[in-house]
C-alpha positions as CSV (number, residue, x, y, z in Angstrom):
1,X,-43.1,7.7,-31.4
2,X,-43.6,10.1,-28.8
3,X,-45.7,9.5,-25.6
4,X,-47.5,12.2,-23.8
5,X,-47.1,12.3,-20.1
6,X,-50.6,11.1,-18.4
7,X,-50.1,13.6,-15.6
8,X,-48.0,16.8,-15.0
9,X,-47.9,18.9,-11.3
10,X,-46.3,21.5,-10.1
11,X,-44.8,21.0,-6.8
12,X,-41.7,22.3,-4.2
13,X,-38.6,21.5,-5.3
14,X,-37.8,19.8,-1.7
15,X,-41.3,17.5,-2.7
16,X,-39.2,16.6,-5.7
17,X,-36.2,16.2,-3.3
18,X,-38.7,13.7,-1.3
19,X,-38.5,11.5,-4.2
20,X,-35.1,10.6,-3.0
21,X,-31.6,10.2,-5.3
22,X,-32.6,6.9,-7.0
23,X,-36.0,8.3,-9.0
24,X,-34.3,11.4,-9.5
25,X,-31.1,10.0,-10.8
26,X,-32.4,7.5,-12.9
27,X,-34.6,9.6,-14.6
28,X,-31.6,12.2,-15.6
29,X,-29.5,8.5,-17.3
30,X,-32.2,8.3,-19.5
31,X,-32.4,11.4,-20.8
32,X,-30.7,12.3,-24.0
33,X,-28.2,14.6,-22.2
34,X,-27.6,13.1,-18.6
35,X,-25.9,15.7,-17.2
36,X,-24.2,15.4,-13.4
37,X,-26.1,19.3,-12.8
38,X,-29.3,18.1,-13.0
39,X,-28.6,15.0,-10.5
40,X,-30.8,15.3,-7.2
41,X,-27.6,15.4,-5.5
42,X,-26.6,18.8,-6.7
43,X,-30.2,20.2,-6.5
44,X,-30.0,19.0,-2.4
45,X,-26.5,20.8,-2.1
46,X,-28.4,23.7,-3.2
47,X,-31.3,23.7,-1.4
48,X,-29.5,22.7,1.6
49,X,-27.3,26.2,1.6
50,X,-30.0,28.4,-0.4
51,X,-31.6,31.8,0.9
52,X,-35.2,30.6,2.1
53,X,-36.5,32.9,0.0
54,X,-35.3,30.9,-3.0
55,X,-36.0,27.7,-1.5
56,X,-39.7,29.1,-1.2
57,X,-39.3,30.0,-5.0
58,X,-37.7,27.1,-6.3
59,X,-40.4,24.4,-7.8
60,X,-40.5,21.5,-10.2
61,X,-42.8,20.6,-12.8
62,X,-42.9,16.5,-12.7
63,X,-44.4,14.3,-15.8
64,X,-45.7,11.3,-15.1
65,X,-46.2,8.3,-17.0
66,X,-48.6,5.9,-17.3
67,X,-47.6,3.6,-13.9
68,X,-46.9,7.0,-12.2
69,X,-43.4,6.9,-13.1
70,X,-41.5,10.4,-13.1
71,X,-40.7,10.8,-16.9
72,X,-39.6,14.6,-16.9
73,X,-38.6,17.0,-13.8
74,X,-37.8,20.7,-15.1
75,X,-36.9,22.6,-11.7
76,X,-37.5,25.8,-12.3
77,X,-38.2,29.3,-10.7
78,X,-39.4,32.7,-10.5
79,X,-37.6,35.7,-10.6
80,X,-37.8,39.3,-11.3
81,X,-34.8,40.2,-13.8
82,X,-33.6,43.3,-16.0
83,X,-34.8,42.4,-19.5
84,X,-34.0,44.1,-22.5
85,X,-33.9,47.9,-20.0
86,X,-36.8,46.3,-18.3
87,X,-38.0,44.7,-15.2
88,X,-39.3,41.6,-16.2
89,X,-40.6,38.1,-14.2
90,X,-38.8,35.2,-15.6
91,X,-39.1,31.6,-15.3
92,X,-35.8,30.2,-15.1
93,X,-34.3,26.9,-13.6
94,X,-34.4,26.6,-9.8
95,X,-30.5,27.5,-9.6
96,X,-29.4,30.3,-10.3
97,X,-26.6,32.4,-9.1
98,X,-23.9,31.6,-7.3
99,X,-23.6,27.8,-7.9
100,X,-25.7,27.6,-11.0
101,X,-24.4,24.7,-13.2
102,X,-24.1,24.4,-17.1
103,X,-24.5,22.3,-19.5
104,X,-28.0,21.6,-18.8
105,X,-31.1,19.9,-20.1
106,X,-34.5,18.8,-19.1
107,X,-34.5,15.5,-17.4
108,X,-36.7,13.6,-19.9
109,X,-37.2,10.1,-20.5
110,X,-36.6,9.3,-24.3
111,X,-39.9,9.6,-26.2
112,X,-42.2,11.2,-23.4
113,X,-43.8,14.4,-24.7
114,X,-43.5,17.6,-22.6
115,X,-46.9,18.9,-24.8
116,X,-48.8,19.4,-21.1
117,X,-46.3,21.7,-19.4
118,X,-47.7,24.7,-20.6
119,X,-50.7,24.2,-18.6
120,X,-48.4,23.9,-15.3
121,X,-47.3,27.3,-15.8
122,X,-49.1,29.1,-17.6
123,X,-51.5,30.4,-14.3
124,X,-47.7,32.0,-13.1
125,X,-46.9,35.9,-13.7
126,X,-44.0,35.1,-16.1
127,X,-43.1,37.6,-18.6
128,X,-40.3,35.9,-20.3
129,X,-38.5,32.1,-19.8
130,X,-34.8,32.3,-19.7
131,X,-32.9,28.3,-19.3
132,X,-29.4,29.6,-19.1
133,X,-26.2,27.4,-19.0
134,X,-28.0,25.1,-21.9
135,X,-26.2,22.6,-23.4
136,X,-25.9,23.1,-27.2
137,X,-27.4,19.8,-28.1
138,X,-30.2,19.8,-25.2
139,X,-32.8,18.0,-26.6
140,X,-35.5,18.4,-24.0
141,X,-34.7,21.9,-23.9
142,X,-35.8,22.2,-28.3
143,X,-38.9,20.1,-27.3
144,X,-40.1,22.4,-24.8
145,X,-39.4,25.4,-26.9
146,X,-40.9,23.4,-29.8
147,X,-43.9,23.2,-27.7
148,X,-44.4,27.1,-26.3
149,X,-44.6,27.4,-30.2
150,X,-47.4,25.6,-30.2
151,X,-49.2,27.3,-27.7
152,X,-48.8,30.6,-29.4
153,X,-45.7,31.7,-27.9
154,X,-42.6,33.6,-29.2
155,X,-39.6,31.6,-28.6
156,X,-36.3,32.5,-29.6
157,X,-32.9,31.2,-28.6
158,X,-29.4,33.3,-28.2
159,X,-26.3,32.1,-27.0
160,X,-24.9,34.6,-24.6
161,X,-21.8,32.6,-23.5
162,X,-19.4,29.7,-24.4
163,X,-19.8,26.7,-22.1
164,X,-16.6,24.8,-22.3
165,X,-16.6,21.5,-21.2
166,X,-14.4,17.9,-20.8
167,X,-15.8,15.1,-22.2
C-alpha cells in the first residue's frame, strides 16, 4: 500500500540542514537504498565549502506525513547545462561537481508516495531533470520517474557511466 505524502514544500537546503542529523539520517535508514551520500552529514560538508552561488541554488523538496514527519527529502538544483548541443536548465540534485557522490537515491520512507512532487517544481524554468550518480536499483528514483509519467512527461533513463561500488 502506498501512502501519499499529506504535504510537500520546497525549501533551502540549509532549512533542510536546520532539521538537524537525527531527522535527516533517520529518514535516509528507512529508505530502500540508504546510502551514506544522501546523509545530512555530507550534504553540510557541502554546503559548508560550496560557492554561495550554489548554496543559493541548492533546495530540497520535503514530504511530509501525516504527524508532520519528513517522509521524502530530494535536494535538488537548478542549473544551466549543455544538453544534446544545447543550452538547457536542468534540475539535478543539490551536489554536483566537484564532490558529487554516487550511488544515490531519493530518501523515502517505504510506502510514502512522491505523486505531489510535481507540483513543487513544476512553477521552476526546468527544461530537462538529470539525477546523475543513481544507483542501479534506486527505488525512489523509478517512483519519481514513474510519476513525471503521469503528469505527461517524457522520461527516459540512460546510463552514462559505471558506478563501482564495495558492498
Amino acid at each position: 500500500m502506498t501512502v501519499p505524502t499529506e504535504r510537500v514544500a520546497r525549501i533551502s537546503l540549509l532549512d533542510a540542514l536546520a532539521m538537524g542529523a537525527e531527522s535527516w539520517d533517520r529518514l535516509v535508514g528507512r529508505s530502500p537504498t540508504p546510502s551514506p551520500f544522501m546523509r545530512w552529514a555530507w550534504h553540510q560538508a557541502w554546503a559548508d565549502s560550496a560557492p554561495p552561488h550554489e548554496l543559493d541554488n541548492a533546495f530540497v523538496v520535503a514530504g511530509y506525513g501525516s504527524h508532520g514527519a519528513v517522509e521524502a527529502l530530494i535536494p535538488m538544483s537548478l542549473r544551466e547545462v549543455r544538453f544534446r548541443k544545447t543550452r538547457a536548465n536542468a534540475l539535478g540534485w543539490a551536489i554536483d561537481g566537484v564532490g558529487a557522490p554516487d550511488h544515490l537515491d531519493i530518501p523515502i520512507a517505504s510506502g510514502v508516495s512522491l505523486g505531489a512532487v510535481f507540483p513543487a517544481i513544476e512553477d521552476l524554468p526546468w527544461d530537462v531533470i538529470i539525477l546523475g550518480n543513481v544507483a542501479a536499483d534506486a527505488p525512489g528514483v523509478v517512483q519519481l520517474e514513474t510519476e513525471l509519467r503521469r503528469c505527461g512527461l517524457s522520461v527516459r533513463r540512460t546510463s552514462t557511466d559505471p558506478c563501482p561500488y564495495l558492498d
